[in-house]
ChimeraX commands (.cxc) that place a marker at each C-alpha (Angstrom):
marker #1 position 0.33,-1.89,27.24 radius 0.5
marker #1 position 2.11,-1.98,24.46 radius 0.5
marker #1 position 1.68,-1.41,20.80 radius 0.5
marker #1 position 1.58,-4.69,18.82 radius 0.5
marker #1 position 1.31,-5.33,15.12 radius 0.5
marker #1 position 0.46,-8.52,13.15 radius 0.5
marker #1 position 1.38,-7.89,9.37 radius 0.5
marker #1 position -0.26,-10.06,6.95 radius 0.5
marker #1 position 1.11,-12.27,4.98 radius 0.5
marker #1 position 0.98,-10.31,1.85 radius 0.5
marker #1 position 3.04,-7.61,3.60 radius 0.5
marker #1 position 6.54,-6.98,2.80 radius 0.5
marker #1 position 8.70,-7.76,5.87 radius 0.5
marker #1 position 10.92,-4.66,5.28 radius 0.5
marker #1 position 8.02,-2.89,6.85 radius 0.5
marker #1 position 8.54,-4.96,10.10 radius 0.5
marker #1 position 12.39,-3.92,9.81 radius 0.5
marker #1 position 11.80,-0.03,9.53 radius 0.5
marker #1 position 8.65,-0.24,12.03 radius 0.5
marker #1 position 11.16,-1.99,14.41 radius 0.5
marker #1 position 14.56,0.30,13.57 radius 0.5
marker #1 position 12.15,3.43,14.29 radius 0.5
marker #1 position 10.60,2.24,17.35 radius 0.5
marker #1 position 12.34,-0.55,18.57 radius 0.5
marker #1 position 9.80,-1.14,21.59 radius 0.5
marker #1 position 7.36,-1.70,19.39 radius 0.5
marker #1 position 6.06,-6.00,18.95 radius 0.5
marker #1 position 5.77,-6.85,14.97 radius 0.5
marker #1 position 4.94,-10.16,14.02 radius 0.5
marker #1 position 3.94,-11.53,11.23 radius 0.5
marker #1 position 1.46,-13.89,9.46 radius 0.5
marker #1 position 3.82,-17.07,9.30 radius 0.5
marker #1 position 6.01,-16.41,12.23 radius 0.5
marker #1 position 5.89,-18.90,15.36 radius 0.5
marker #1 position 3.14,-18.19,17.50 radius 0.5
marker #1 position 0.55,-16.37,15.40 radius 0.5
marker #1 position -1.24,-18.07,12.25 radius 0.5
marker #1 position -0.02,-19.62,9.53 radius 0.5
marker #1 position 0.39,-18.53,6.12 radius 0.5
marker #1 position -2.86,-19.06,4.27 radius 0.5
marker #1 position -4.89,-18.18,7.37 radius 0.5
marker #1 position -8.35,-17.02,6.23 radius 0.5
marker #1 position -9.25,-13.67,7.25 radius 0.5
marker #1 position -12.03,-14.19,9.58 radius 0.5
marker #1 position -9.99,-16.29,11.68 radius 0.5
marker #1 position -7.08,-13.76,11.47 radius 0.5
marker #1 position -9.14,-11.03,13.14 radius 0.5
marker #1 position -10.44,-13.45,15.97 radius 0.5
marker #1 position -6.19,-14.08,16.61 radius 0.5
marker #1 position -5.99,-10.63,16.70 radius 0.5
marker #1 position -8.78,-9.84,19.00 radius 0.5
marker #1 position -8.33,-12.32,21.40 radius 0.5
marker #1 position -3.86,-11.29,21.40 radius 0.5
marker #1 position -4.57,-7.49,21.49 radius 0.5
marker #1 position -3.14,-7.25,17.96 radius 0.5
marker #1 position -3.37,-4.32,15.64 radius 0.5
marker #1 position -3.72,-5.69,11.63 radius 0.5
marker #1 position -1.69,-5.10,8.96 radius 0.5
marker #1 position -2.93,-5.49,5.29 radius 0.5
marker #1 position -3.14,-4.28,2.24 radius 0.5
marker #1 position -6.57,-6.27,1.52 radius 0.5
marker #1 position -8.91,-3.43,0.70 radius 0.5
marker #1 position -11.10,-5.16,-1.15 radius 0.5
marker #1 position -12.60,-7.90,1.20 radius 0.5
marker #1 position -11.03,-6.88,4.57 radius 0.5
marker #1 position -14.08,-4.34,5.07 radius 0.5
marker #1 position -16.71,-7.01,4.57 radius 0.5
marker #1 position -14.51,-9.85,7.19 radius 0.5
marker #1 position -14.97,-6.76,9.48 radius 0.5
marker #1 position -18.42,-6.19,9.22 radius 0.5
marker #1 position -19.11,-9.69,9.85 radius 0.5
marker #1 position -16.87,-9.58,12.75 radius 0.5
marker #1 position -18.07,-6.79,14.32 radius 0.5
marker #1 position -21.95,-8.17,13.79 radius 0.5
marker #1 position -21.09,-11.24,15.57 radius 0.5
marker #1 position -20.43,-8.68,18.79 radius 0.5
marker #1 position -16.51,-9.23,18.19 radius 0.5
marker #1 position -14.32,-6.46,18.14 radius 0.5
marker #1 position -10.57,-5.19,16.65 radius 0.5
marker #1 position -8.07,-3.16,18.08 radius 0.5
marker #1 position -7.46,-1.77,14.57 radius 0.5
marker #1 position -6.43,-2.53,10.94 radius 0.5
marker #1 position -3.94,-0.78,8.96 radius 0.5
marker #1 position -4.26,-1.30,5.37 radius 0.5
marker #1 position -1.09,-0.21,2.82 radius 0.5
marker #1 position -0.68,-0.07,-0.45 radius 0.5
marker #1 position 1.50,-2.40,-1.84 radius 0.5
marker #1 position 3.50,0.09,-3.83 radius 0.5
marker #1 position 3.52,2.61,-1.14 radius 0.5
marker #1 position 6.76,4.34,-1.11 radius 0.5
marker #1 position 8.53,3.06,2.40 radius 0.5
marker #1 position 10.63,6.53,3.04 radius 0.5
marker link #1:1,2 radius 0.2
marker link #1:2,3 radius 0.2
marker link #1:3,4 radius 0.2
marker link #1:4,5 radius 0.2
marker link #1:5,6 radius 0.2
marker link #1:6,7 radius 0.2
marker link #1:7,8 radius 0.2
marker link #1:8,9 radius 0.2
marker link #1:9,10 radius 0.2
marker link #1:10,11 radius 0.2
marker link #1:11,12 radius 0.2
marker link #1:12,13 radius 0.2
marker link #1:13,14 radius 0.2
marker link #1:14,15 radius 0.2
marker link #1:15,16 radius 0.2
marker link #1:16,17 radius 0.2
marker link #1:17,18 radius 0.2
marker link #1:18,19 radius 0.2
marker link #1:19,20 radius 0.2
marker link #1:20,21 radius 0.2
marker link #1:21,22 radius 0.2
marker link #1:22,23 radius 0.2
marker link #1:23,24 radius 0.2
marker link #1:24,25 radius 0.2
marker link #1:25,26 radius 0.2
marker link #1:26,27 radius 0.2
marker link #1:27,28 radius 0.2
marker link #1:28,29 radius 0.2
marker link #1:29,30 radius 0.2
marker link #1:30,31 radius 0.2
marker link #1:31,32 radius 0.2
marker link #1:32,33 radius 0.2
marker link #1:33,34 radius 0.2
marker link #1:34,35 radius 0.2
marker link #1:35,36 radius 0.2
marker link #1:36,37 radius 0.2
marker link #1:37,38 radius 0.2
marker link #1:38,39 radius 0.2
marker link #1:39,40 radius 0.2
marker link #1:40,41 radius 0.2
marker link #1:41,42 radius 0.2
marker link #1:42,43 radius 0.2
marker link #1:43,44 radius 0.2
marker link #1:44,45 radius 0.2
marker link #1:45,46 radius 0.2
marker link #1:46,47 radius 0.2
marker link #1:47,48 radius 0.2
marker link #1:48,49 radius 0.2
marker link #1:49,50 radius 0.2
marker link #1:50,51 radius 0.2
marker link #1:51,52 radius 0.2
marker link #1:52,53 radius 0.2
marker link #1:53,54 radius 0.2
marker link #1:54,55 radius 0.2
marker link #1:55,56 radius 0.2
marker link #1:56,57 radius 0.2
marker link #1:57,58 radius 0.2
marker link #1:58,59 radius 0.2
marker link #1:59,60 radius 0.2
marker link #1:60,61 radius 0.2
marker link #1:61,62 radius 0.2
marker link #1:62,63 radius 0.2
marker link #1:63,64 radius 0.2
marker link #1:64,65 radius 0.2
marker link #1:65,66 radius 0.2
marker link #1:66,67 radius 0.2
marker link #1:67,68 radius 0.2
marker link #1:68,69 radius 0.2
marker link #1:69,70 radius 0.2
marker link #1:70,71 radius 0.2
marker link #1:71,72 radius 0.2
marker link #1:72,73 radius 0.2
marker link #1:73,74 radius 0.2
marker link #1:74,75 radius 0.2
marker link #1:75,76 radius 0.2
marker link #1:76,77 radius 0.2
marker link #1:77,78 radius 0.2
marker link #1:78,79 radius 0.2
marker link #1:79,80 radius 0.2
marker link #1:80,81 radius 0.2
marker link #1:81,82 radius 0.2
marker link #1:82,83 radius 0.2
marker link #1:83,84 radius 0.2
marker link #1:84,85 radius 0.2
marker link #1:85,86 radius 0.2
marker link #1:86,87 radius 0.2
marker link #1:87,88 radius 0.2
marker link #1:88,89 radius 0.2
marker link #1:89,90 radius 0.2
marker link #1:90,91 radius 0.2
marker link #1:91,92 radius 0.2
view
């Protein structure tokens, strides 16, 4: 299986250009791109996409990522993971 990454849409996509130029097996979509939800998605449906597509998250919501998840999780659902960044995270 492998490794596969859905970056939100509040993500900058050089991070799917490094992720890729490092590891180039790896799958990187994005929030927005064909295939996976659309921009302005709400969270609690972007964890079900990525549950049910064996999708790792990518965010840098902090703030009200934690609750989606515990309301996720209480509804028996799970997540392979999530990520989160800080925006001004230095890239190098």
């Amino acid at each position: 299986m492998s490794v596969k990454y859905l970056l939100d849409e509040n993500i900058d996509p050089e991070y799917r250009v490094q992720l890729l130029y490092h590891q180039s097996d790896l799958v990187v979509l994005m929030v927005g791109d064909e295939g996976v939800p659309p921009k302005g998605t709400k969270d609690p449906e972007i964890l079900c996409w990525c549950e049910d597509n064996n999708f790792i998250l990518v965010t840098n919501n902090r703030r009200s990522m934690p609750v989606h998840l515990s309301d996720h999780t209480a509804e028996g659902r799970h997540i392979l993971g999530i990520l989160t960044i800080r925006l001004n995270a230095d890239m190098g």
